[in-house]
C-alpha positions as CSV (number, residue, x, y, z in Angstrom):
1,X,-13.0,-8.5,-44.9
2,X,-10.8,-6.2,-43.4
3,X,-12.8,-4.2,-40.0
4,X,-11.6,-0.3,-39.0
5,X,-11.5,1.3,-35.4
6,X,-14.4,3.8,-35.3
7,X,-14.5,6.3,-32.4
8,X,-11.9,6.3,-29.4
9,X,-9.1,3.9,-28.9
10,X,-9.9,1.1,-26.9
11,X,-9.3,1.7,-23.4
12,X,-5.4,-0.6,-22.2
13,X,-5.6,-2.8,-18.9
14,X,-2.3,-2.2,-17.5
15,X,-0.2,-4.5,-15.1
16,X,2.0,-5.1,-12.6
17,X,3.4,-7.8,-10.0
18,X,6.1,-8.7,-8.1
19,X,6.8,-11.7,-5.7
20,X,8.2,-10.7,-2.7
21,X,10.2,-12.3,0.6
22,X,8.2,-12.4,3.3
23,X,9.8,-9.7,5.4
24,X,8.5,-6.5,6.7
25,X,12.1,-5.1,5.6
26,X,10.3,-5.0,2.0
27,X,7.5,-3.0,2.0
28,X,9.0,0.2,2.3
29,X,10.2,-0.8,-1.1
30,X,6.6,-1.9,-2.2
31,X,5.7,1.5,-1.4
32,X,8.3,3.1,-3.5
33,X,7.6,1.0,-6.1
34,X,4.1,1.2,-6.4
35,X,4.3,4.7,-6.5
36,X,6.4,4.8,-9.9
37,X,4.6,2.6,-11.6
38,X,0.9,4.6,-10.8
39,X,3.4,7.9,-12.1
40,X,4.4,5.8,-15.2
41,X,0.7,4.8,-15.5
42,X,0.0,8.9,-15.5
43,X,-1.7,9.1,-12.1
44,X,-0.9,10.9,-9.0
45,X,-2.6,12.7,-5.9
46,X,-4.5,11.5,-3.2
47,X,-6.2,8.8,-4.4
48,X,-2.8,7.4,-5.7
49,X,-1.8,7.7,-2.7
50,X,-4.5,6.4,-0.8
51,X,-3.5,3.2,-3.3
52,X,0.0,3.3,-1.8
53,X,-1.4,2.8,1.1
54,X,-3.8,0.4,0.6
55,X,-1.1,-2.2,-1.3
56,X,1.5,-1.5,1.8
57,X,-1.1,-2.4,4.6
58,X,-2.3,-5.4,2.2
59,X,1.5,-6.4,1.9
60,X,2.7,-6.0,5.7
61,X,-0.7,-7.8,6.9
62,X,0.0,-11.1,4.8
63,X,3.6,-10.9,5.9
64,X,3.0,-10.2,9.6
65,X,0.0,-12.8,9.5
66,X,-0.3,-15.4,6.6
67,X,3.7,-16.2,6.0
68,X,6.1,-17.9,7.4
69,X,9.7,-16.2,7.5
70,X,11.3,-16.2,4.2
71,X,8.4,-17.4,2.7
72,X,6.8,-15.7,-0.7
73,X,4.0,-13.2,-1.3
74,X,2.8,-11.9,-4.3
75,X,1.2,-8.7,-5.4
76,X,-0.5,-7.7,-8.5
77,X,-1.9,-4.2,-9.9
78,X,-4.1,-3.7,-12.4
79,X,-5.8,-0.7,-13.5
80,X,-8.4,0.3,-16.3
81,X,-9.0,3.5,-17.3
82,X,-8.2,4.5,-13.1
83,X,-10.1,2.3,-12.2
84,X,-7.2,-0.2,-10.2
85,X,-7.3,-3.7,-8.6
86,X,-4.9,-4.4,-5.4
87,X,-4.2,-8.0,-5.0
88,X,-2.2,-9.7,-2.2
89,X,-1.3,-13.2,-2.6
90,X,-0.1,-15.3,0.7
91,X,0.0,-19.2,1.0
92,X,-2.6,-18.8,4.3
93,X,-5.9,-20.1,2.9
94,X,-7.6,-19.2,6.2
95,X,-10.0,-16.5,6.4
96,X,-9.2,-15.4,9.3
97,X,-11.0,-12.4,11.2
98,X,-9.6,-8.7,11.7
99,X,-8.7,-8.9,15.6
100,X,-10.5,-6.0,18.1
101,X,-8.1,-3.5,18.7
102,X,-8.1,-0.8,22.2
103,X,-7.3,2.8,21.8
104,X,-3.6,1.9,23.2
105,X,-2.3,-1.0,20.9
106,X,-0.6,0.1,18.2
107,X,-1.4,-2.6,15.6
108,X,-4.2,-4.2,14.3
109,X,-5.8,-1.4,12.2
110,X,-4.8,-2.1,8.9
111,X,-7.6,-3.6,7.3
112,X,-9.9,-0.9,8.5
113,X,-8.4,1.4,6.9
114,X,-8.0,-0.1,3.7
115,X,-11.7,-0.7,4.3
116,X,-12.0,3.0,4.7
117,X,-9.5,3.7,1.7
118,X,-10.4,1.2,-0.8
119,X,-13.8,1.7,-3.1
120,X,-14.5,-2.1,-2.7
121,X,-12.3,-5.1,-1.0
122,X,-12.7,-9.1,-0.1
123,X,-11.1,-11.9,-0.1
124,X,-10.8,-15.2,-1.9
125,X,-9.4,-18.2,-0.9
126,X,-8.6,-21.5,-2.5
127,X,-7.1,-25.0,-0.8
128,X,-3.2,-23.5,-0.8
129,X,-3.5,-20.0,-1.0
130,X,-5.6,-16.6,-0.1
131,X,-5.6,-13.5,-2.3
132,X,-7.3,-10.0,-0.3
133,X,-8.1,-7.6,-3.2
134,X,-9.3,-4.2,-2.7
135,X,-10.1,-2.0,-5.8
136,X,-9.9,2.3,-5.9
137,X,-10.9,4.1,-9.0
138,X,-8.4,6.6,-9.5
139,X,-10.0,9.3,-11.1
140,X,-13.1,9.9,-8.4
141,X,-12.4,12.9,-6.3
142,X,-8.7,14.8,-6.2
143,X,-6.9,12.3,-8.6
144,X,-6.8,13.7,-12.0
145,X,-4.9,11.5,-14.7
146,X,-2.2,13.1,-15.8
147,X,-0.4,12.8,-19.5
148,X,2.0,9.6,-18.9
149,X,5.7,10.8,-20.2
């Protein structure tokens, strides 16, 4: 028996990852990067960009923190109908806490703002590894999709 699609096409879970050096001389690119492929995906705007954000802090933090030099990270995107999954893999499986910062220093913010950013974030780890994943639906707010080329 042969079975037909009825209604609207089912939704596509689109991805992307890269592996990475561990150098902060990278995520400039990562930005760039992550930025074309949410445009070839069809979004753009503030949330996109808040998504930009979110996967550069992710990036720098388990380079700066969880690598050692020349080392590898990995990050994955995934996104569903705008809703999209950040995921930052480093080979630290510590869960280590965010640092207090003073008003004067001028690091060790990043994970409050992707905490601010981000619609939902954590961490898992395992015995060799630790992935921080924050998620941001794309379409709440100022994002609306556009019509990818």
């Amino acid at each position: 028996m042969q079975m037909k699609a009825v209604g609207q096409p089912r939704p596509c879970l689109r991805q992307w990852r890269i592996t990475l050096t561990a150098e902060l001389a990278t995520v400039p690119a990562v930005r760039r990067d992550v930025r074309s492929v949410l445009k070839d995906w069809g979004w753009d705007g503030a949330r996109a960009d808040d998504l930009v954000v979110i996967c550069s802090e992710l990036v720098a933090n388990a380079i700066r923190h969880a690598s050692e030099p020349g080392g590898e990270v990995r990050l994955r995107l995934q996104e569903l109908e705008g809703d999209c999954r950040i995921e930052v893999l480093d080979r630290r499986p510590d869960l280590s806490l965010p640092r207090n910062c003073i008003a004067r220093d001028e690091s060790g913010r990043g994970l409050l703002l992707v905490r601010r950013l981000a619609d939902d974030m954590d961490v898992a780890a395992s015995p060799t590894t630790k992935t921080v994943w924050a998620r941001l639906n794309l379409a709440a707010d100022e994002t609306t999709p556009r019509s990818a080329p």
